[in-house]
Every structure is written in C-alpha cells, then in structure tokens.
C-alpha positions as CSV (number, residue, x, y, z in Angstrom):
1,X,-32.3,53.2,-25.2
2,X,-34.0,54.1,-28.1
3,X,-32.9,53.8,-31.8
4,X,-34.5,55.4,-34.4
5,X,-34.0,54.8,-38.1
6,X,-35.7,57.2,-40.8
7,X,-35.0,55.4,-44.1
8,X,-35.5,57.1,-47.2
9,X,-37.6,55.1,-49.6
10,X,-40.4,55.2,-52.2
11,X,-40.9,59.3,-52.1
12,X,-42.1,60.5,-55.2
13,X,-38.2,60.6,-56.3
14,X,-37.2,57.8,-54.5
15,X,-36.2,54.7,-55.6
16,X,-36.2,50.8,-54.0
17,X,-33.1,48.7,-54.2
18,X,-34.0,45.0,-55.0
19,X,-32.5,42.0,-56.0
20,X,-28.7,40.9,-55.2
21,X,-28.1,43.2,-58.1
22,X,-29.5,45.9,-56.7
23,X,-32.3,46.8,-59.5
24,X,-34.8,49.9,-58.9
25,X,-38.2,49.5,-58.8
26,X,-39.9,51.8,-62.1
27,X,-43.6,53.3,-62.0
28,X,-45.6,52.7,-61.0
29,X,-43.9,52.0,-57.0
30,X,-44.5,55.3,-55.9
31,X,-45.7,56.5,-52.7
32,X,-46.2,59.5,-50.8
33,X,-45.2,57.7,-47.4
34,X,-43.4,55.4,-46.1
35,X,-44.3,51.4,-46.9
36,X,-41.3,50.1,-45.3
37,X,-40.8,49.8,-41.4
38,X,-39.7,48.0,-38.1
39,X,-40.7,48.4,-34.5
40,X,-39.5,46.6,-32.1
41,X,-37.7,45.3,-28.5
42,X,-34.4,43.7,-28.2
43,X,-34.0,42.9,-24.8
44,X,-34.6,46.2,-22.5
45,X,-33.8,48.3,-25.9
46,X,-36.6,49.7,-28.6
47,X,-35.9,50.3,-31.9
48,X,-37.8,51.9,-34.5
49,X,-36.9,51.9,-38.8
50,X,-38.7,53.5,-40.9
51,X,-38.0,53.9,-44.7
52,X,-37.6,58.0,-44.6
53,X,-34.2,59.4,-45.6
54,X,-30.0,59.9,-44.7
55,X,-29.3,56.9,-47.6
56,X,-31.0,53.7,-45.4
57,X,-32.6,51.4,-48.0
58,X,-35.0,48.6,-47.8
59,X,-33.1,45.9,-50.0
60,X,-35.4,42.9,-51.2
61,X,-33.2,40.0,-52.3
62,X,-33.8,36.4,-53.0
63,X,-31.2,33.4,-53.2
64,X,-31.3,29.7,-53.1
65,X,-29.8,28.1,-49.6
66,X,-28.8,24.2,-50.4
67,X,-31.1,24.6,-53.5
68,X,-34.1,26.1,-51.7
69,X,-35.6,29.7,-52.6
70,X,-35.1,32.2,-49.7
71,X,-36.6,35.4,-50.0
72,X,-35.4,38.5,-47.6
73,X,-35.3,42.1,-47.4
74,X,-32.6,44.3,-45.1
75,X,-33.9,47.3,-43.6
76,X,-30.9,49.4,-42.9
77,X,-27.4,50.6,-43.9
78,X,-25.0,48.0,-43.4
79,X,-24.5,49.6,-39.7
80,X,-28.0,49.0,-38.2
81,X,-30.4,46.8,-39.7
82,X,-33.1,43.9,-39.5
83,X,-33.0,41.5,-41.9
84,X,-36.1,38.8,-42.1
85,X,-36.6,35.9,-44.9
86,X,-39.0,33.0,-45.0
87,X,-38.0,30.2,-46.9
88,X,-39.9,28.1,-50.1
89,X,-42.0,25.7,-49.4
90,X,-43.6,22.9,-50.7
91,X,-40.8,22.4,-53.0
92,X,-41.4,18.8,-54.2
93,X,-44.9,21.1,-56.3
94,X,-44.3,22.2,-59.8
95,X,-46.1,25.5,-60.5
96,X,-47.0,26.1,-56.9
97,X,-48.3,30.0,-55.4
98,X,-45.2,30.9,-52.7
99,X,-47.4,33.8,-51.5
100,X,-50.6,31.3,-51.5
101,X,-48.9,28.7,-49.5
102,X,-47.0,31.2,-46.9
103,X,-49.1,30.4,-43.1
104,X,-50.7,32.8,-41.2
105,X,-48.4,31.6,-38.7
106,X,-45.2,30.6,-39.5
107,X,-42.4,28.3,-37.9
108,X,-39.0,30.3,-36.8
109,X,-36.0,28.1,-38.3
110,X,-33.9,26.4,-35.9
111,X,-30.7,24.9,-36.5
112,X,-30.7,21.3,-36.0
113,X,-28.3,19.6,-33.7
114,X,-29.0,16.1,-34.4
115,X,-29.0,14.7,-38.2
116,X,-31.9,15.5,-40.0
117,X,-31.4,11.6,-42.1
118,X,-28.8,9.0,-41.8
119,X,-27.7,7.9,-44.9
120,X,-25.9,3.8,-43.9
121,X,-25.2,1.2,-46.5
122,X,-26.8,-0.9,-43.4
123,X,-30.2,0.2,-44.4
124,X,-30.3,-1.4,-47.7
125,X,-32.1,-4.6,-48.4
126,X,-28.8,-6.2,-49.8
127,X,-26.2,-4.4,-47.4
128,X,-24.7,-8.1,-47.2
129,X,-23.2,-8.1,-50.9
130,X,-22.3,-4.3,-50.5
131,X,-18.2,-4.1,-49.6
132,X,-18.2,0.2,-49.6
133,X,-20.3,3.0,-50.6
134,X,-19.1,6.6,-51.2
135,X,-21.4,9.2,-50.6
136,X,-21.2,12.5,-52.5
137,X,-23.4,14.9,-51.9
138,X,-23.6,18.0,-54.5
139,X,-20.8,16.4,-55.8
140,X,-18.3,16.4,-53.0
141,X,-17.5,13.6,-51.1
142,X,-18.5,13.3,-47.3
143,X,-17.7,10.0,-46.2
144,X,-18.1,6.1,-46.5
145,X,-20.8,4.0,-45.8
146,X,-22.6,6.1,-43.1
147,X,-23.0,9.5,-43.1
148,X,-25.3,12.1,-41.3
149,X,-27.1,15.1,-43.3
150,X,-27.4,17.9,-41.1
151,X,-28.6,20.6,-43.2
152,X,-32.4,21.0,-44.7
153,X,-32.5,22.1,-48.8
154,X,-32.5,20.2,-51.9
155,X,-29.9,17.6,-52.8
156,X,-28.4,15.2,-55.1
157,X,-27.0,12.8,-53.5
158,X,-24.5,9.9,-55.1
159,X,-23.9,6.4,-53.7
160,X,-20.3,5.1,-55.6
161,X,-21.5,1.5,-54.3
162,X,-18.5,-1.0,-55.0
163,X,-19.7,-4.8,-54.1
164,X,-18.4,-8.1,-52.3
165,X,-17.5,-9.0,-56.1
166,X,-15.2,-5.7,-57.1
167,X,-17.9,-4.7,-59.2
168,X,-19.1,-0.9,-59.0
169,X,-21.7,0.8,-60.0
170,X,-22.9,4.9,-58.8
171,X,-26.6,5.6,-58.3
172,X,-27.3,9.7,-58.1
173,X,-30.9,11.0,-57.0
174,X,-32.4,14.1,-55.6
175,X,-33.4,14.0,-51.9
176,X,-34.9,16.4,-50.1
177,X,-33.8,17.0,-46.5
178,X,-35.7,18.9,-43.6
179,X,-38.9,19.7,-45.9
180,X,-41.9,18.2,-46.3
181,X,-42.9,15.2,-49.1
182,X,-46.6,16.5,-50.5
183,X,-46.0,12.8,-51.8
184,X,-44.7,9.6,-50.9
185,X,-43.5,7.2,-53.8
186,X,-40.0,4.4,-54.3
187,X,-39.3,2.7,-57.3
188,X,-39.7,-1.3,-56.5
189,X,-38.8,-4.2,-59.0
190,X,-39.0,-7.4,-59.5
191,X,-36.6,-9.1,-62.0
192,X,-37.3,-13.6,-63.2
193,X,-34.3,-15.2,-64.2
194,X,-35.2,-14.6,-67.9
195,X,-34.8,-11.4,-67.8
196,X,-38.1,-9.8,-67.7
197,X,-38.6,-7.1,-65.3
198,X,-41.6,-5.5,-63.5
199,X,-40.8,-1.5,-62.0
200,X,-43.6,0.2,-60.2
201,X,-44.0,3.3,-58.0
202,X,-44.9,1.9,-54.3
203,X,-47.3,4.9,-53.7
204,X,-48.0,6.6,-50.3
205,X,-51.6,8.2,-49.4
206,X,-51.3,10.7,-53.2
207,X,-52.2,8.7,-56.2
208,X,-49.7,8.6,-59.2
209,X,-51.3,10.5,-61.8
210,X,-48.5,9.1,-64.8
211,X,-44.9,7.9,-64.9
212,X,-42.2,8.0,-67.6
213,X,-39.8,5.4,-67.7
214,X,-36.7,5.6,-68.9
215,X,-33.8,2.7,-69.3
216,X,-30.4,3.5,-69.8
217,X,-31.5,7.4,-70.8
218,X,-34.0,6.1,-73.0
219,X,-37.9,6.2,-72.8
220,X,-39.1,2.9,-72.9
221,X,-42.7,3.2,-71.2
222,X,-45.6,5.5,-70.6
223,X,-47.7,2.9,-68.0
224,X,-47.9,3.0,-64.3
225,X,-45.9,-0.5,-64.3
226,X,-43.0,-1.1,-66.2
227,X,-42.8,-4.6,-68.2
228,X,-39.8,-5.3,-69.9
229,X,-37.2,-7.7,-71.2
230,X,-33.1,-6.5,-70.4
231,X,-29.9,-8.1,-70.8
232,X,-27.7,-9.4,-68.4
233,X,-26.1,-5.8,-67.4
234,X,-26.5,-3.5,-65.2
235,X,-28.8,-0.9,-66.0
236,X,-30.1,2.4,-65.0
237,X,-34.1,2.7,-64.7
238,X,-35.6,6.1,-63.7
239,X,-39.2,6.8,-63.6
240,X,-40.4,10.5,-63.6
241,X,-43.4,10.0,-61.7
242,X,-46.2,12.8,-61.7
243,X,-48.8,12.8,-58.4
244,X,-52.3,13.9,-58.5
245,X,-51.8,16.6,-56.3
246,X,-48.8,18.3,-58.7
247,X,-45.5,16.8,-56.8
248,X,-43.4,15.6,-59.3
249,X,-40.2,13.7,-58.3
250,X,-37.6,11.4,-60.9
251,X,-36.2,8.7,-59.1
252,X,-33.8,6.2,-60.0
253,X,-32.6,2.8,-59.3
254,X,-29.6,0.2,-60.7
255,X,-30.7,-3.1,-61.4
256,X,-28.3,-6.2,-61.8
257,X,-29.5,-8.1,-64.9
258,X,-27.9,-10.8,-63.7
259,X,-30.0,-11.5,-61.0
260,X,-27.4,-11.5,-58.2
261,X,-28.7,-8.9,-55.9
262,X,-25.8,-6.0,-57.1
263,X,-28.8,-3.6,-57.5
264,X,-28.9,-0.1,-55.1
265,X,-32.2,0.8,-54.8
266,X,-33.3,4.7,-55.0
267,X,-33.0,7.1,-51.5
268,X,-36.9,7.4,-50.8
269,X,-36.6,4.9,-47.7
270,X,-34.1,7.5,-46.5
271,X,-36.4,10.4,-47.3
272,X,-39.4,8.6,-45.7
273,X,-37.3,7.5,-42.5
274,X,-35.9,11.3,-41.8
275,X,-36.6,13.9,-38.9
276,X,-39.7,15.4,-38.5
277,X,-38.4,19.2,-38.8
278,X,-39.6,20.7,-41.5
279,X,-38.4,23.8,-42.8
280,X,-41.6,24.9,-45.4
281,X,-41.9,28.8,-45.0
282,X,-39.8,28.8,-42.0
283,X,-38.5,32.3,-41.7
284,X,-35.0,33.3,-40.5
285,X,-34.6,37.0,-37.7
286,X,-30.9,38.4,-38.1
287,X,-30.3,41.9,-35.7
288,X,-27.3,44.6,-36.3
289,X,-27.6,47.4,-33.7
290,X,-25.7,48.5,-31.3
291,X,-22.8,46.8,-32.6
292,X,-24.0,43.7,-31.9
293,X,-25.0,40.9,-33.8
294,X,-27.8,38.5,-32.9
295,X,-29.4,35.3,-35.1
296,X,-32.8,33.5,-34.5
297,X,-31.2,30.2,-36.1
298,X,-28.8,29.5,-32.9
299,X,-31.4,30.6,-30.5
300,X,-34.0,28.5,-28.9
301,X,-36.9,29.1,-30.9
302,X,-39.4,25.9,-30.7
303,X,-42.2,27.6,-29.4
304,X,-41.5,31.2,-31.2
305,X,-44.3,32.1,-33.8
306,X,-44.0,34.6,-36.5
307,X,-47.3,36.4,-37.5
308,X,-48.1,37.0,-40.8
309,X,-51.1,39.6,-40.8
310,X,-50.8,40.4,-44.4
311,X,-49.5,39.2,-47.7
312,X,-49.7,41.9,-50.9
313,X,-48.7,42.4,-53.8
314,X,-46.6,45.8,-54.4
315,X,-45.1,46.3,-58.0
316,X,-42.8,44.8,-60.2
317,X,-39.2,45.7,-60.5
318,X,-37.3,47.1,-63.9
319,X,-36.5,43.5,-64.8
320,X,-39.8,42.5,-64.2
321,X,-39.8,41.0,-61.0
322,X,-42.7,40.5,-58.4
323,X,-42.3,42.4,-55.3
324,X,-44.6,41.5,-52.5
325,X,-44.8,43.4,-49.1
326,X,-45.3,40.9,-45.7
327,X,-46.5,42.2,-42.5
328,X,-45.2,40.0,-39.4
329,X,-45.3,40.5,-35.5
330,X,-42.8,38.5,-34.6
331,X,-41.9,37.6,-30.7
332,X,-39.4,35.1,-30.5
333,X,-35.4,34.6,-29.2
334,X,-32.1,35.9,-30.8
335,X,-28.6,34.7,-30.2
336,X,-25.9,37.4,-29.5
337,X,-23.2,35.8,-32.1
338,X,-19.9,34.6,-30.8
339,X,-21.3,34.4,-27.1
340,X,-24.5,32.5,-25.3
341,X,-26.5,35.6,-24.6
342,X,-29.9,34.8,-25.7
343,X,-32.3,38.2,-25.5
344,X,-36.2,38.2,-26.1
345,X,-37.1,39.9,-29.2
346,X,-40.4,41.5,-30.5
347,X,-41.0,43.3,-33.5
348,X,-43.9,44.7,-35.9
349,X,-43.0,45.3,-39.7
350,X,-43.6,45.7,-43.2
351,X,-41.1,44.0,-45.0
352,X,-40.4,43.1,-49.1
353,X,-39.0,40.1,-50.9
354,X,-39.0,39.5,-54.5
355,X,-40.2,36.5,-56.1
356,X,-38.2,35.3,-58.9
C-alpha cells in the first residue's frame, strides 16, 4: 500500500507553522516548490509526504526534555505524520554551534533499561557518619539513600544528608545524566584543625582555564586553589569553574568547620562513574499512519544510524528565530505502541527545526 501526502507549504502564498506557538515564517521563506518531504518504508508499506496542499503543514517546534534542547518538526495533519528531532548536545559548552556539532551520522535514542547512574550514600568517602540521605531531584523527592536515575537530561539534584549526630545539612548541584562531560572536574578540600582550608578542582584531561569561589554566597577568591581561614560551621563552598575548551560547570560542596567529617562532597564521582550511553545529537523517529502508532525509543535501535547528508540554513521566523532544514536517510526499527511488533523502517527527508 501506498500513502501519499501532498502538503501544502511555502508557495508563493503559503505560509510555515513553527514554534509550539505556531508563528509563520515572513519573507523572505518563499519558494516555488516544495522544501519539505518524506519517503519512505514501514514494513511492506511506502509512504510518500510532500509539503503541497489539502491544509498538511510542516510544523518546526523545539522544547526542553529534562532540561535538554530538542528540536523537531511534524510533517502531517494530526492524522498521518512523521515526526523526527535530534537532541542538544554537548550541553556542559557555553556558546556552542548546535548545527556545527550535529554528526554526519547520528545515534538513534534508545530508552535505557538499566540506570543510567546510581546515586547511594554508600559511595561517599564518609558514608560511616551518614544516618540518611534524601534525594530530590528537580525538587521532588525520589527516595532514601539509594536511588537509580533512569532518564538522560539536565538535573539538579539535592542530598537532605542528616548525620550519626542528628545534624543535617542539604547539598544541591547540577548533574548531568546520559550526555557526555567535554570536561572532567570535583571540588576536593583539605581542612587543618585551625581552620584553614585548601579547595581545588581535581581536573580531568581539560585544563581549568579560571575558577570563582564563592563561600556561603559570597565571592571570596579568583585563584585556581582556594586558601582560606572559616569558622567552626558548616559552610557552603562553590567554585564556578571555567575549562579551556569552553565547558563551564558550578559545583558545590559542604564542609564541616569542625573537622568531624559531616561534610558531603559534590556529585562529580557520580557523574564520572555513570553509563556509557550518551544521548549528544541523538535523534528520536515517531510514525502515525495507518492508524497506527510506532516509536524508535522502545525499539531496538543499537546498531540503527541516521544519515545526515545536509545541514542549511533556511530563514528566520516573524519572531526572529533560526530555521534550519536537515536532510536524513534514516533506516532503523520502530515499535508499534501498546504491542511488541517491531517493523523495519526507512525513510529519506527534508525536515526543519528551529533553534532558539
């Protein structure tokens, strides 16, 4: 069976739907044929879409998934479409190019079925004088003392840490799950029993290019290592630390200024200890047609490629918004939903996302 899809879009009159609010795209996005197409097997089935006419639209959206940047379009009218995103990558990078870091061949996403990092109050250096932890993670609690993180994105994750003395204290730092670290770097210290204490940034193969220390919310230091004098309290140090290569993390620790080990050290050992899936520029296949309804994520997709022949810029939107075009050949697996009917799926397109 064959399906075919004439989508009206970018005619002379014609206008583009992007963004989840559904702006048009202005001059000068006008073109006298079609930009906009799919073509493709599922199964024994073809398919072919093409942005033409009878009120199909290509929609180009973009939204954050735990935190992460996911840019998609839809090619169809709610009834039969193909939708296809690739997700951010190299998130940790301030000021870095999403369309200069996008692979020519990309990674389908998978969802994971074992935890992508363990978070245990086992695996800290002073789990003896540690009673209970508390994790919240985006400020909801999931559990006590151990808990798995199943999901990839962007995180901040709290440890309410109550010790073998009563005392409490709460630790909060970004972690990033299921993506990769363009840099490696933990917060270690060193405190003498007059209260002078040494923080540095144990560094990874990326040189630290500065770090800012703060105490207690306050900016205390410039220098690579931290010398200074606290009272017998608990503090909060944090150190936004700047790498060579443009990854730029803040990480913080507690520190007992009584010298009794009631300190929780920052989550990079976590970080640096997770799974090796890694979800930078992975891209996402979802199928309506037929009635049906089919995902890449729940299929088995380890050695599925997407093909990314070509990366362009196309225009900007009325707000202003870049809109590039991406042209994929995609041949990987897609799960029917609700049943275990996994089909082979190919498909060549032209597809747009906007980047915010």
């Amino acid at each position: 069976m064959k399906t075919r899809i004439i989508i009206l879009l970018f005619l002379a009159s014609n206008l583009l739907v992007t963004s989840c609010k559904k702006e048009v795209v202005g001059d000068p996005l006008i073109e006298t044929v079609p930009i906009f197409r799919a073509d493709g097997i599922i199964g024994g089935d073809s398919f072919s879409m093409i942005a033409g006419n009878d009120n199909f639209f290509m929609h180009t959206m973009s939204e954050k998934i735990n935190g992460v940047d996911f840019f998609f379009g839809t090619l169809g009218n709610g009834v039969t479409e193909l939708k296809m995103g690739i997700y951010d990558g190299k998130i940790d990078v301030t000021n870095g190019s999403f369309t200069q870091g996008i692979p020519e061949f990309a990674t389908v996403a998978m969802n994971s079925y074992l935890p992508l990092v363990f978070l245990s109050k086992d695996l800290f250096p002073n789990k003896m004088l540690i009673d209970e932890i508390k994790w919240y993670v985006d400020g909801e609690l999931k559990g006590i003392n151990s808990i798995p993180m199943n999901d990839p994105g962007k995180f901040n994750v709290c440890a309410a840490v109550t010790f073998i003395d009563s005392s409490s204290e709460t630790l909060c730092n970004e972690m990033i799950v299921g993506f990769s670290k363009n840099a490696i770097g933990q917060i270690r210290h060193l405190l003498t029993s007059n209260g002078h204490l040494q923080t540095w940034v144990e560094e990874g193969v990326v040189p630290l290019e500065s770090v800012r220390w703060f105490i207690d919310g306050v900016l205390v230091s410039d220098a690579i290592t931290l010398e200074q004098t606290i009272t017998e309290e608990s503090h909060l140090v944090t150190a936004e630390i700047s790498f060579t290569n443009g990854v730029k993390r803040t990480k913080s620790i507690v520190v007992d200024g009584t010298n009794n080990g009631y300190f929780i050290d920052d989550f990079s050992f976590f970080e640096n200890n997770s799974s090796s899936v890694n979800w930078d520029f992975n891209t996402t296949i979802s199928l309506k047609i037929n009635g049906k309804q089919y995902y890449s994520k729940t299929a088995p997709n380890e050695s599925s490629t997407v093909h990314i022949t070509d990366v362009a810029y196309f225009g900007k939107n009325s707000e202003g918004k870049t809109v590039f075009k991406i042209s994929a050949v995609v041949s990987c697996s897609l799960k029917e939903e609700g049943t275990n009917n996994v089909l082979p799926f190919s498909c060549s397109t032209v597809f747009g996302v906007e980047i915010d």
